[in-house]
N, C-alpha and C positions, 0 to 999 in steps of 0.2 A: 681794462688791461688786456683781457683777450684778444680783441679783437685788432687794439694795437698791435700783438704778438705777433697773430695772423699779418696783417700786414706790414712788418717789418721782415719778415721770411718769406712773404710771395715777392718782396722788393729784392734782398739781400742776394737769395740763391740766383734769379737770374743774373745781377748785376757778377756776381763772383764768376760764374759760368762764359758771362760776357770777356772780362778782363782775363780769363785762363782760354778761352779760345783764342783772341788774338796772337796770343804767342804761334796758334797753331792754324792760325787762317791769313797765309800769307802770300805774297805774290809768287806766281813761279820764278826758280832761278834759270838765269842765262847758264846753260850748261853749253861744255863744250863737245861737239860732236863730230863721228870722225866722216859724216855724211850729209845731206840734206834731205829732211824726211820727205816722204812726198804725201801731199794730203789734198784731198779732195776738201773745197769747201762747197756747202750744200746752203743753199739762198732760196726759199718758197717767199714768192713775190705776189701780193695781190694786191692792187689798186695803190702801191710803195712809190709814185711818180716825186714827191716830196722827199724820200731819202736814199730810194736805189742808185743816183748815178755816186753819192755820197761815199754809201755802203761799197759800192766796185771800185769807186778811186782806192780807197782807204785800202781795203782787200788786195789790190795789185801792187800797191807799195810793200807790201811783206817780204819779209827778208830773210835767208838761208834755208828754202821753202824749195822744194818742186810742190808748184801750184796746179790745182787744176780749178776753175773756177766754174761753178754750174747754177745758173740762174733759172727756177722754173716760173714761169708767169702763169699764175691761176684764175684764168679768166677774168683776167685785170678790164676794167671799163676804164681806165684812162691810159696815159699816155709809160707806163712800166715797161710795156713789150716795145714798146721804141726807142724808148733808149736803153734797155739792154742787149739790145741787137745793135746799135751803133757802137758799144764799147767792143761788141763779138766781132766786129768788120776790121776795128783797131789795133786787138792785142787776142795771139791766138789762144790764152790761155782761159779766154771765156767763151762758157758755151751757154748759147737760150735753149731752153725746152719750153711747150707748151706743155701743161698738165689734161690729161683725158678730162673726162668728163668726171665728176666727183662723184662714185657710188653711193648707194643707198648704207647708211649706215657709220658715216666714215665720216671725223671732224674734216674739215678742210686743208687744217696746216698738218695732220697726222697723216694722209692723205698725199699732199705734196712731197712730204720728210719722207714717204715709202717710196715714189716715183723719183726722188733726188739720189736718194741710193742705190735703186737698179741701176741709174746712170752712172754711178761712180768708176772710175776706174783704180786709184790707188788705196790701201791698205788703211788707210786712216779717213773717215770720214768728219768732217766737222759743220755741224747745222749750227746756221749763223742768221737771225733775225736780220728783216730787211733796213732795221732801222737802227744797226748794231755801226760803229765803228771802230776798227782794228788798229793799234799801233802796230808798228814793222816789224817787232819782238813779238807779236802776243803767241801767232799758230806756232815759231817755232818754239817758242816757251812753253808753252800747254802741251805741245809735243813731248818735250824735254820731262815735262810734271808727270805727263800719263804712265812714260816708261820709266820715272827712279821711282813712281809709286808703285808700281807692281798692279797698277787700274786696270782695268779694261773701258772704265767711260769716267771721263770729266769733264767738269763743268766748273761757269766762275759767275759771278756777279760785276756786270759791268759798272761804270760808275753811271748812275740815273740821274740824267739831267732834267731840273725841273725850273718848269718855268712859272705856273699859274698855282694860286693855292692850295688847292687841295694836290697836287701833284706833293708841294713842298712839306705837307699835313703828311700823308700817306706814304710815300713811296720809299721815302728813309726808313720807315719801320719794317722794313725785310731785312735790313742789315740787323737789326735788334732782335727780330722774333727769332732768325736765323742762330745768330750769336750768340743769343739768350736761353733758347732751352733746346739748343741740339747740342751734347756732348759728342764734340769733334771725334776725339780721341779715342771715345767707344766707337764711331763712325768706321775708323780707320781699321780697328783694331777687327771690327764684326764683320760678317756679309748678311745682315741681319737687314729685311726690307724695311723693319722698323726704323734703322737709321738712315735710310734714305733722303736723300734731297740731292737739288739741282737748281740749276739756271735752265728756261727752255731756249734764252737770247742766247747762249753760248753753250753748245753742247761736243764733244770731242769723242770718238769710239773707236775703238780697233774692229776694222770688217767684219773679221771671222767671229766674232764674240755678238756684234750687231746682228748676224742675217742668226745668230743659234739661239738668239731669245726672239727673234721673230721680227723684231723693230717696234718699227712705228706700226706696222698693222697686228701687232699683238696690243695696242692701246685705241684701236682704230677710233671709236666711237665716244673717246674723250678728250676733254679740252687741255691739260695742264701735262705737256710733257714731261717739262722742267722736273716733276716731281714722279710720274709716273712712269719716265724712262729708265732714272737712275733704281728705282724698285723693281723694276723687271728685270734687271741684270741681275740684281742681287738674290731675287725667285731661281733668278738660273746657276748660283753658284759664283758671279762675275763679282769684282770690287769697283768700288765706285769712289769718286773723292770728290773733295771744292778747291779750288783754289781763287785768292783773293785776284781779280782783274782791273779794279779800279783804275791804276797807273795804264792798261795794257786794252783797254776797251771804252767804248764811250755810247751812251744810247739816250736819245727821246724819246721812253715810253708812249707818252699819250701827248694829247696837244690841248685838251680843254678838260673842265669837269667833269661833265657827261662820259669821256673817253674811261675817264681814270675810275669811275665807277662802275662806269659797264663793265670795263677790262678786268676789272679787281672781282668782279661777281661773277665773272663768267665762269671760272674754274674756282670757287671760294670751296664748293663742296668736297672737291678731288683734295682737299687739304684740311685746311685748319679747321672749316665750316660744315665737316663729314657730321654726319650724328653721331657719331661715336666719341669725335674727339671736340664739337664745341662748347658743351657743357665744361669740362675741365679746361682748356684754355681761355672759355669768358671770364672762370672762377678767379684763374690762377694772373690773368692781363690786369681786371678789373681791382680784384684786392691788392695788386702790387703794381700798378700803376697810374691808377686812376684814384685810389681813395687816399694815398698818400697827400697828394698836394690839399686833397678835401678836407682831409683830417688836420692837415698843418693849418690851415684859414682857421678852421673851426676854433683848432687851442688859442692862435692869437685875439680871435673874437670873444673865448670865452673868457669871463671877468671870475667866476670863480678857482677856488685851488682845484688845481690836479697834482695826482702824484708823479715826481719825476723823471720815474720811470717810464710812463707813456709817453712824458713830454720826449726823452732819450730815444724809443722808438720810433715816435710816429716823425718827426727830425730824421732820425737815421735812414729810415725806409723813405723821406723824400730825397736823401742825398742817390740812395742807392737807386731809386726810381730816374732819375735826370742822369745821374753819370755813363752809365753808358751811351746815351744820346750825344751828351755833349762831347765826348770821345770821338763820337764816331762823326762831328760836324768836323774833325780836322784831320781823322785817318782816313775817313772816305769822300769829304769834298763834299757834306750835303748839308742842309740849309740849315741856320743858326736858329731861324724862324719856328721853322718846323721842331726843333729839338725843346725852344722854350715853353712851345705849346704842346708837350711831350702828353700828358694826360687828357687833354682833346683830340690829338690824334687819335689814344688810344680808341678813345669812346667813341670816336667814329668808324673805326675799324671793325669795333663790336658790333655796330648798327648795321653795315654792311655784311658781317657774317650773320647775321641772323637774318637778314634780308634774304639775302642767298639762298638759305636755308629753308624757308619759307617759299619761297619760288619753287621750289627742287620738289617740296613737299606736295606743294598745290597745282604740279603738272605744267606750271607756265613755262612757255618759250622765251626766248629775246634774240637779240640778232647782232651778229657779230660778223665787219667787212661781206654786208652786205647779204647775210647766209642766215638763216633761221635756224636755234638750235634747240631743244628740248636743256632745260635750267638742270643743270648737274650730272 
């Protein structure tokens, strides 16, 4: 009976948590403005020959925007600096940079994201992954979000396009971990680094608030912006928001398996897989979304009586384990697949943070777009 209890409340409160953010994790509105903002977008390019000309088309079609468009190619070995320099011959609004040489110390895309904002010229900066693409609403929407929220930096979650299975296993559950046990609304309400979070594919900052926390070279030597930009604002007294992008962005993470594990473990530490916080998120994933569906197999297998109150739990905690998944295959456009295999995902997500974690421990390297980095 206990243990049912246990997991029908590590199921329940996030599922609840999930359905009372929605109300509050929404797309930006089309506001009307008596101006058009001007916003630098900032692009660190490496080895992106598969999606940069993608990402600039997309980027140039933007609409009620002074654009400034800045592409830096980070010693790309294929063919990036070549066609970001034919779109710069085309339309004046894109510029190529080469990125220096990458210091000792410094990740590589944290690195680029400082050298993309010394170039900037207008008042709003926005770092946009190379393999991000924009609908014609989105800068000036995010625009429109940053100034009725009173932010100094936002950010949004694109919609993630998956194509191979473990993409369609893993990648939907950022929308869930996300929705799940961040209280938006204390988010808004705090400037508390605790409630931090972000996208690092889409990120939005006002200049003067960016160069007074330091940027991108006050996180130099780590991997997960996304999470470690928006808490640095907040270290500085800055507010920070999310707003939902799925309708307003579009991105292909990773392209095979290998990608999507490397990718997921390169910064797992800087987050969920920190030692501080993996113990309590294994405890609080595992009991409330993994043991539910185990526990439901088990009663239908078991021929003897139980009392009907566990049978009432461990039922409940598997509606409340799956519902937010399958919510989220039809408000965010991700896989039906991925959402029925909702308790293998998890369980591979836990393997993965602890893998991470393990690495981090044990001094190992890996290597990421071609760069060796020290694991966490």
């Amino acid at each position: 009976m206990m243990l049912s209890l246990i997991v029908f409340c590590c199921a329940v409160l996030p599922a609840a948590l999930f359905l009372w953010n929605l109300a509050i994790y929404r797309p930006p509105a089309a506001l009307k403005r008596a101006s058009r903002p001007g916003i630098s977008l900032l692009i660190p390019a490496r080895n992106e020959e598969q999606s940069i000309a993608a990402a600039v088309e997309h980027a140039l079609a933007s609409q009620d925007v002074e654009l400034e468009l800045i592409v830096l190619d980070d010693a790309s070995t294929d063919r990036t600096a070549e066609i970001v320099r034919e779109f710069s011959t085309r339309d004046g609004r894109v510029r190529f940079a080469s990125a220096p040489r990458l210091p000792a110390g410094w990740n590589g895309k944290q690195h680029a994201c400082h050298v993309l904002a010394s170039l900037a010229s207008h008042d709003l900066l926005c770092f946009l992954d190379a393999d991000v693409r924009l609908a014609p609403q989105a800068l000036t929407r995010m625009a429109g979000f940053l100034h009725a929220s009173g932010s100094d930096l936002v950010s949004g979650f694109p919609r993630e396009e998956t194509g191979t299975f473990l993409e369609r296993l893993l990648l939907p559950l950022i929308h869930f971990v996300l929705l799940g046990y961040l209280p938006l609304a204390a988010m808004r309400r705090s400037k508390s680094r605790g409630f931090a979070a972000g996208c690092g594919q889409f990120m939005m900052a006002k200049r003067e608030a960016y160069f007074a926390t330091g940027g991108h070279a006050s996180i130099r030597s780590t991997m997960h912006d996304g999470l470690l930009l928006p808490r640095l604002f907040r270290e500085h007294g800055f507010r920070t928001d999310l707003a939902d992008l799925t309708d307003l962005a579009a991105c292909r993470m990773y392209r095979d398996a290998r990608q999507v594990w490397q990718g997921l473990a390169k910064n797992a530490t800087e987050g969920m897989a920190a030692p501080a916080r993996i113990l309590p998120f294994s405890l609080l994933l595992f009991f409330g979304q993994v043991l539910p569906l185990a526990l439901a197999l088990a009663l239908l297998l078991w021929s003897r009586p139980t009392l009907p109150g566990v049978r009432a739990l461990v039922y409940g905690a598997l509606v409340a384990s799956y519902m937010p998944r399958l919510i989220a295959v039809v408000r965010y456009r991700q896989s039906f697949a991925g959402a029925i295999l909702h308790p293998v995902g998890v369980s591979v997500l836990l393997i993965l943070q602890w893998y991470a974690l393990v690495r981090k421990l044990s001094g190992h390297t890996f290597t990421w777009k071609q760069r060796a980095y020290d694991a966490g």
